[in-house]
C-alpha positions in Angstrom: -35.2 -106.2 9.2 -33.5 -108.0 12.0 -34.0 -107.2 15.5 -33.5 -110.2 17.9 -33.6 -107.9 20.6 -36.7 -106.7 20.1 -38.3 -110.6 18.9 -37.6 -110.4 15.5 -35.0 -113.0 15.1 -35.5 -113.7 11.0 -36.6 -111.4 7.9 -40.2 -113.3 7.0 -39.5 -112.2 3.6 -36.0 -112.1 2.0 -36.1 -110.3 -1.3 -32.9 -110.0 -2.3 -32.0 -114.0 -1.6 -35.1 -114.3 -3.3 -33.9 -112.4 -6.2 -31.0 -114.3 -6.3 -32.6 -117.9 -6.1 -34.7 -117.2 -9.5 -31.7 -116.4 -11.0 -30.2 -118.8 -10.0 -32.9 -121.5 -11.1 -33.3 -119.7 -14.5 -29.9 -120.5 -15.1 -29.9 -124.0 -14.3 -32.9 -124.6 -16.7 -32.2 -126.9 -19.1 -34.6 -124.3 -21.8 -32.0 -121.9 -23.9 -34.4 -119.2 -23.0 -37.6 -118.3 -21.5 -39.2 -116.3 -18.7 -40.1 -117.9 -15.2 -42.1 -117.1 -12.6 -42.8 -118.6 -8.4 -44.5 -117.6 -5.6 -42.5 -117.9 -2.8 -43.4 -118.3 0.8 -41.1 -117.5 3.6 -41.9 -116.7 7.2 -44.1 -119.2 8.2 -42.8 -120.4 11.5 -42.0 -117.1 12.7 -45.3 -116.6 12.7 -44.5 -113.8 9.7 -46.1 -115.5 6.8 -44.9 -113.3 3.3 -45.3 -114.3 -0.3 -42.8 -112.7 -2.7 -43.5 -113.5 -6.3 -40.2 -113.7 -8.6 -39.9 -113.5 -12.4 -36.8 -114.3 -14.3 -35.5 -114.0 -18.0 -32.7 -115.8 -19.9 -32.1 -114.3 -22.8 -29.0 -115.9 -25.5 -28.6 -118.2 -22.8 -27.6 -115.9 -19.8 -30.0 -114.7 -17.6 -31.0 -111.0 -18.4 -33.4 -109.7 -16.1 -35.1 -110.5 -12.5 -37.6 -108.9 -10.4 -39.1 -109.5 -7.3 -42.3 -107.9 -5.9 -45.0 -108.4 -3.2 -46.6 -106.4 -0.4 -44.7 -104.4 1.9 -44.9 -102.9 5.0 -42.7 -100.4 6.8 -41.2 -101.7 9.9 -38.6 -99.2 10.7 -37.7 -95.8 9.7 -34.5 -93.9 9.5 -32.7 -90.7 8.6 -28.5 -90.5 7.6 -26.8 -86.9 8.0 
């Protein structure tokens, strides 16, 4: 969430360019195939700290499947009609 109105000026923990950045790292691995895993910290100087943990696989050489998990909490709420 972004808000730099109300003092939140950067998301302490990105998951989806997290996502992306395992992917992208599991690609460039020299191995053929494999499964990798990081614990990423993000947030820090915000004074947000969050840890995300990623986990890629390359599969045939092309990366097959990525997830991304970590504790959450609900910072805003909202309702589309």
């Amino acid at each position: 969430m972004f808000a730099p109105l109300a003092g939140v000026s950067e998301d302490p923990a990105t998951g989806s360019a997290n996502l992306a950045l395992g992917a992208l790292l599991a690609h460039c691995d020299a191995a053929d195939d494999g499964e990798w895993q990081w614990r990423i910290t993000q947030g820090v100087e915000i004074g947000r700290p969050s840890v995300l943990n990623v986990r890629a696989c390359r599969q045939a050489g092309r990366v097959s499947q990525t997830w991304v998990s970590g504790p959450s909490v609900m910072v805003a709420e909202g309702v589309l009609c």
